[in-house]
C-alpha positions in Angstrom: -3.5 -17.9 -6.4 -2.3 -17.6 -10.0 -0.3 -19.4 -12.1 3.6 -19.0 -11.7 4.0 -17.8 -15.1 1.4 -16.1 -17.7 3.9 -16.2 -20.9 7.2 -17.1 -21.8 7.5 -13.2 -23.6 6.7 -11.8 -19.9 9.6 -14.1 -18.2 11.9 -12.9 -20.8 11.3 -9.4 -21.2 10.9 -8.7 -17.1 11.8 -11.8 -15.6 8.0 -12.5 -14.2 7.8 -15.5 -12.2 5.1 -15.5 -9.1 5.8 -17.2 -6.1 3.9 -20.5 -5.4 1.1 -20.8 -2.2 3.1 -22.0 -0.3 6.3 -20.6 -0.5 4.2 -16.9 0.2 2.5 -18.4 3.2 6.4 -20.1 4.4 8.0 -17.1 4.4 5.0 -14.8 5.8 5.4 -17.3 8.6 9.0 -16.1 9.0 7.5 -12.5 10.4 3.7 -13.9 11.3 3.7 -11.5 14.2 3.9 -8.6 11.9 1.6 -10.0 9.4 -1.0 -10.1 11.9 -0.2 -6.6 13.7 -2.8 -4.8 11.8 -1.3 -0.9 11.6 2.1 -3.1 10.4 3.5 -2.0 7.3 4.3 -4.1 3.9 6.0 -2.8 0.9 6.4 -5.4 -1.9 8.7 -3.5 -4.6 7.7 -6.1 -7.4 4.4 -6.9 -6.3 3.1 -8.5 -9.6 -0.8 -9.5 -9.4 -0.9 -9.5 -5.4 0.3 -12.9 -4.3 2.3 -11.6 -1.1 0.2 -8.9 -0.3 -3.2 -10.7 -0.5 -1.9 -13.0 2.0 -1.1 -10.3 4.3 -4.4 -8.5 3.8 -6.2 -11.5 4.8 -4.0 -12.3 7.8 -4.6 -8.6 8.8 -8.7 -8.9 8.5 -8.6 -12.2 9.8 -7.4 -10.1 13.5 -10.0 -6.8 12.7 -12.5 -9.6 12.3 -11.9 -11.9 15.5 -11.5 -8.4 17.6 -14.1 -5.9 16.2 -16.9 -8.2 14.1 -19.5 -7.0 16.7 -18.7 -3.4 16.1 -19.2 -2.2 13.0 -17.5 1.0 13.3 -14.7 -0.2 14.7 -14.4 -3.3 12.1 -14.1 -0.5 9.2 -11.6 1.8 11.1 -9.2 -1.0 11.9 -9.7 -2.5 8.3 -9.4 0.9 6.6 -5.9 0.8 9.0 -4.8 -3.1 7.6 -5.3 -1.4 4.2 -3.5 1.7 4.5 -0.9 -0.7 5.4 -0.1 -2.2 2.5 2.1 -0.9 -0.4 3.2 -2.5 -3.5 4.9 -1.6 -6.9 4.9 -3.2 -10.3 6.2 -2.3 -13.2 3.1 -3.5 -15.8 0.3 -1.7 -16.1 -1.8 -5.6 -15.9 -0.6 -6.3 -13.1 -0.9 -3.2 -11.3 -4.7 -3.4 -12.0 -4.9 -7.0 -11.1 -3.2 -6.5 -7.7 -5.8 -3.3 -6.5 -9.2 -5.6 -7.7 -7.4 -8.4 -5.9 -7.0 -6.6 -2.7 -10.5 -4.7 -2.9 -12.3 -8.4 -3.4 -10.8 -9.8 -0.6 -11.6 -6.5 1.5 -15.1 -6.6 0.2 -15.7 -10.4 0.8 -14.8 -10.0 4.6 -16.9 -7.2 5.1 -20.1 -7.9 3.6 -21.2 -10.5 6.1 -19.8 -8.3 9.3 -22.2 -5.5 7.6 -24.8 -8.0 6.6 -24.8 -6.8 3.1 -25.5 -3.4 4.0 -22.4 -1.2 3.5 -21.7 2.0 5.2 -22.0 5.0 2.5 -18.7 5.6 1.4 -16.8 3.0 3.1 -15.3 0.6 0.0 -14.8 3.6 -2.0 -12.5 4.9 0.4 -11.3 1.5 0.3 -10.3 1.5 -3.4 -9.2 5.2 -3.4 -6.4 3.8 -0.5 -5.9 0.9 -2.7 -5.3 3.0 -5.5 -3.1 4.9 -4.0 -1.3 2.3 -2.4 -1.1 0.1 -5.3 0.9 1.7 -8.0 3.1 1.2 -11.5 6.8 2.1 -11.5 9.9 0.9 -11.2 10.8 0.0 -7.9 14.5 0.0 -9.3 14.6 3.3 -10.5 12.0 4.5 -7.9 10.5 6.1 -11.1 6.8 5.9 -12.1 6.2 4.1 -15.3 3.9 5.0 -18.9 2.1 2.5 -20.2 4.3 0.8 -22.2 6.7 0.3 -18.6 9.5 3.0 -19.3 10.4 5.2 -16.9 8.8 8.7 -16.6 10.3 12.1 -14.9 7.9 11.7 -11.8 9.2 10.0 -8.7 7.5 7.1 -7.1 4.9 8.8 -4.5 3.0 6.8 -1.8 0.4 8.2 1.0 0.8 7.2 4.5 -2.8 7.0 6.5 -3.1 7.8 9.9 -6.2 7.3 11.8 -7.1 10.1 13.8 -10.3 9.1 16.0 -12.7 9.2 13.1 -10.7 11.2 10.8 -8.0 10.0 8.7 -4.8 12.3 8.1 -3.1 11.6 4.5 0.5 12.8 4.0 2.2 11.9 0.8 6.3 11.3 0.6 8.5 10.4 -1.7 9.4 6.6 -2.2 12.9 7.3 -3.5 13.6 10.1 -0.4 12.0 7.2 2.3 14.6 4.2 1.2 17.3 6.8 1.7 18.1 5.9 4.9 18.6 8.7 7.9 19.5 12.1 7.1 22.8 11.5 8.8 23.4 9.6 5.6 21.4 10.9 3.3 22.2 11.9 -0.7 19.7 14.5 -1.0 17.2 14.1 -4.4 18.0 15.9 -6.8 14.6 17.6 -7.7 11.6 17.9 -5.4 8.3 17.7 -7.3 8.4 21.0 -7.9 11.9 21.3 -9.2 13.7 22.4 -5.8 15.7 20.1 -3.7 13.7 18.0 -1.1 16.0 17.5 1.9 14.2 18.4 5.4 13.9 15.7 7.8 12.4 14.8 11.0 11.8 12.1 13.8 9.3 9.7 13.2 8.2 8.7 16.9 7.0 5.3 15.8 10.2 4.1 14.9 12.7 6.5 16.7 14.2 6.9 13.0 14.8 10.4 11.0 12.4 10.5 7.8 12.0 13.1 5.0 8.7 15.2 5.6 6.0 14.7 3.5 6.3 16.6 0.4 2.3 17.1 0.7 0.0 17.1 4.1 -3.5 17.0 3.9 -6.5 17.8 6.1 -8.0 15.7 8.6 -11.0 13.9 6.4 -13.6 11.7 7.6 -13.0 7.9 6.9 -16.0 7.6 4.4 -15.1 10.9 2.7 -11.7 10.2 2.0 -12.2 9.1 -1.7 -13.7 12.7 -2.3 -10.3 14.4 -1.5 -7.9 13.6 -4.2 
């Protein structure tokens, strides 16, 4: 867990303080059922170096482990799934960074004994593409991403969702800004799709019952372990 602050300049210029052990692990407790459903998803919208969402991750793998450990197969499908879960913003470049290499130890520190140090080609690089992807700079305010200096750019805020598909895994990609919108009874259309045209078609997400924008990009069913090969 790191330190609550790195430097007076950072609490000052964007208000970075991290939350404490165990204040994260008190109010985790709050919803522990859903931190321990793995498919259960987590979006942290200041996400700083990871402190919320490594706790999660490791809640989730804590369940793949106790239920699938003797199955290697399944062990990596279900923690590919606790992965895809998770979702976080930040608004500094650092941190960002910090936050994926976080999540991918603690991914890669649980699975190296269940796959006694012999991992399955491709599998923790399709772990840190999802990561990656999941993982990202903006600002969650703004729902813009970010340059490297932390201003806001033209592009929305874009994030994958993974759905597991047997042995495949299905990738569609939506628009954060369009998904916090609320239903499309409700909605204020964006103004600009990605490609400069209005983005406003919805439909009903069976999961939760609720009307959601479609994804402003679907992609082929992949295998698991070949899913970093498809940006």
């Amino acid at each position: 867990m790191s330190a609550q602050v790195k430097s007076r300049a950072r609490v000052q210029d964007h208000g970075e303080v991290f939350t404490n052990e165990r204040e994260v692990n008190a109010m985790l407790d709050m919803v522990k059922q859903e931190t321990e459903r793995i498919d259960s998803r987590f979006l942290e919208p200041a996400c700083g170096d990871g402190n919320f969402l490594a706790e999660v991750l490791r809640r989730k793998l804590d369940v793949v482990r106790s239920r699938y450990r003797r199955s290697l197969l399944e062990y990596e499908k279900y923690a590919f799934v606790a992965v895809g879960s998770i979702y976080g913003v930040d608004i500094l470049e650092d941190n960002t960074q910090e936050c994926r290499d976080r999540l991918f130890s603690i991914v890669e520190e649980d699975y190296l004994p269940v796959c006694k140090k012999s991992p399955t080609p491709g599998f923790l690089e399709a772990i840190r593409f999802v990561i990656g992807k999941n993982i990202l700079c903006g600002n969650a305010l703004s729902l813009k991403a970010v340059d490297s200096s932390g201003a806001d750019t033209d592009e929305p805020i874009i994030f994958c969702e993974w759905s597991l598909i047997g042995d495949k895994v299905k990738r569609r990609d939506y628009r954060l800004d369009e998904l916090l919108e609320g239903s499309a009874d409700n909605v204020q259309p964006s103004l600009f799709g990605l490609s400069g045209t209005p983005t406003s078609e919805w439909e009903l997400d069976e999961e939760t019952g609720a009307m959601i924008p479609k994804p402003i990009r679907e992609y082929p069913l992949v295998a698991l372990y070949e899913v970093s090969q498809h940006e």
